[in-house]
N, C-alpha and C positions, 0 to 999 in steps of 0.2 A: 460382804456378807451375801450379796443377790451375782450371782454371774452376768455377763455384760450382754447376754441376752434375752435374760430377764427384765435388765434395768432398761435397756432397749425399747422393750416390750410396755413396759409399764411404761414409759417415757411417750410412746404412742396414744394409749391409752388415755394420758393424765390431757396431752394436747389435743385430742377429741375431744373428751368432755369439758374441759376448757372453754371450747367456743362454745357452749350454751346455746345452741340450736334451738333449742323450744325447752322451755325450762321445765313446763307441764310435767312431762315426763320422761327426765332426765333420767332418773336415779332407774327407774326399768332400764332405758335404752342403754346407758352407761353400764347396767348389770349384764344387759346382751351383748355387749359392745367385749365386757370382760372375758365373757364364756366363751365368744369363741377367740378371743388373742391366745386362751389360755390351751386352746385346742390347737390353733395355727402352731404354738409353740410347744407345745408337748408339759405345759407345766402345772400346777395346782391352782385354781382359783383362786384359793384365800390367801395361798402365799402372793399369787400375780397382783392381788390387790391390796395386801400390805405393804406390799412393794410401790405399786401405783400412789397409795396412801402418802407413803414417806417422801414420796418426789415431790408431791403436790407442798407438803409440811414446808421442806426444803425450799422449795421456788415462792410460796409469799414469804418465808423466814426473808429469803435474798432479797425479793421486790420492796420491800421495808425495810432493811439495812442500805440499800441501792438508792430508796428515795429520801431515808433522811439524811444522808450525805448529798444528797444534790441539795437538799435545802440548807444544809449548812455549808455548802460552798457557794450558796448563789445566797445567804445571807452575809458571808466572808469579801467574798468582791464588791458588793452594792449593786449601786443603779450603774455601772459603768460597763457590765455587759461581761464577755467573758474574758476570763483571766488567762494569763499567760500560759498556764501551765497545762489549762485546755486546749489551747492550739497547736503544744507541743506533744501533747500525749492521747494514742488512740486509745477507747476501754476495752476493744474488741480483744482477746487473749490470742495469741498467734499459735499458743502451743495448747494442746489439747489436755497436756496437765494442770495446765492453769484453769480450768473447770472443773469447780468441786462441787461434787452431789453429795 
């Protein structure tokens, strides 16, 4: 739906505001922070930040599918540390298609 330099853009965006620098006044800074990505990039605001929106949706959606599978595999092994099948397997994706936004 969003071209890969918008998603880009937004992806920027979403990791800036992410680190919660001073939380006071986040939601101004994060709205300056928007205006001008949205100017660097030639693109609409409201769309840059529906955009930035959905990424953010997307990545706690993942952060909570990612962590309740760690606790049901570290409820799966026990107390005996890690399992086989973590030793043999990295989570890191090699291929750039195996990242879904």
């Amino acid at each position: 739906m969003y071209p890969p330099s918008m998603i880009a853009t937004g992806s920027v965006g979403a990791a800036i505001c992410g680190l919660q620098l001073d939380s006071a006044d986040q939601s101004q800074w994060g709205d300056s922070l928007t205006d001008l990505l949205a100017k660097i990039t030639n693109t609409e605001v409201d769309v840059l930040k529906e955009c930035q929106e959905q990424i953010e949706r997307v990545l706690v959606s993942s952060l909570r599918e990612g962590r309740q599978q760690q606790q049901q595999q570290q409820t799966q092994r026990g107390p005996s540390g890690k399992g086989l099948d973590e030793l043999d397997q990295s989570t890191t994706p090699t291929d750039v298609r195996d990242v879904n936004l």
